[in-house]
N, C-alpha and C positions, 0 to 999 in steps of 0.2 A: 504494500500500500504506500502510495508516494506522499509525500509532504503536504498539509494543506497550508497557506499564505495564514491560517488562522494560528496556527500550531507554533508553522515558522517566527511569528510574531509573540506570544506568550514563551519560548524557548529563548527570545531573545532582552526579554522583559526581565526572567529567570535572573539571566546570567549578565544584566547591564544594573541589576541593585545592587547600591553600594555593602548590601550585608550577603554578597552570594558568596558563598563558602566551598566547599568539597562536598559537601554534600548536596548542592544543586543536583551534581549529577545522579543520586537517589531520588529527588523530587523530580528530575523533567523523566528518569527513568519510568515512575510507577505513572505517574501523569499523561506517555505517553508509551503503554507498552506494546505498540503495535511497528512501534520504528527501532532498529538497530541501533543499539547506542554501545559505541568504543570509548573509552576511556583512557590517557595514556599523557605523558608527559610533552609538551611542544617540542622538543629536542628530538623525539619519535617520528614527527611529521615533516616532512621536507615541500608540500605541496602550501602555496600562498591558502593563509586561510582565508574561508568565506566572510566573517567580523572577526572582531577581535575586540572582547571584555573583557574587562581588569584581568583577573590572572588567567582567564580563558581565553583560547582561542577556536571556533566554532569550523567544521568543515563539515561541511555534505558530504552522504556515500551513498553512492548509486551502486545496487548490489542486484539491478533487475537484469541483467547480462550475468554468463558465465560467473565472471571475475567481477569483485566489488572492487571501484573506483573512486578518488576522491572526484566530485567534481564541484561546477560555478554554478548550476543551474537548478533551482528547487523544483525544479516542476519533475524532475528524472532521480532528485533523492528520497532513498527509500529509510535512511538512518543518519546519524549525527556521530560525527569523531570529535569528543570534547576533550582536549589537548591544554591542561591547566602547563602554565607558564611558571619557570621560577620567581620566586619572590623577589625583587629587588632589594639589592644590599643596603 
């Protein structure tokens, strides 16, 4: 099931409050559990991310083909790669 503009926008809501934590990624998880959600450190990711919130960084996967792919386009993401950032010193 690919991404609704509705979803995309409350995921992004999530993780642009000043109090989003690591546990976001538990909340947008049970909140939205019809889409793929990866979790992983931004050092992991080498593809430009889709936004980029405080210590998150947000990437679409399109996993409706063979191989799941980062891509730029919501309309073809089926899951979120949420790629928390280190802390700055």
């Amino acid at each position: 099931m690919a991404l609704a503009a509705t979803e995309l926008t409350e995921i992004e809501r999530v993780l642009a409050s000043p109090d989003a934590t690591p546990q976001a990624y538990i909340e947008l998880r049970q909140k939205f559990p019809h889409l793929a959600w990866i979790r992983c450190d931004a050092s992991d990711v080498t593809e430009t991310p889709y936004r980029s919130f405080g210590a998150f960084d947000l990437h679409l996967l399109d996993s409706a083909d063979h191989c799941a792919a980062i891509t730029d386009d919501p309309a073809r993401a089926t899951g979120i790669v949420l790629a928390r950032r280190a802390a700055a010193p």
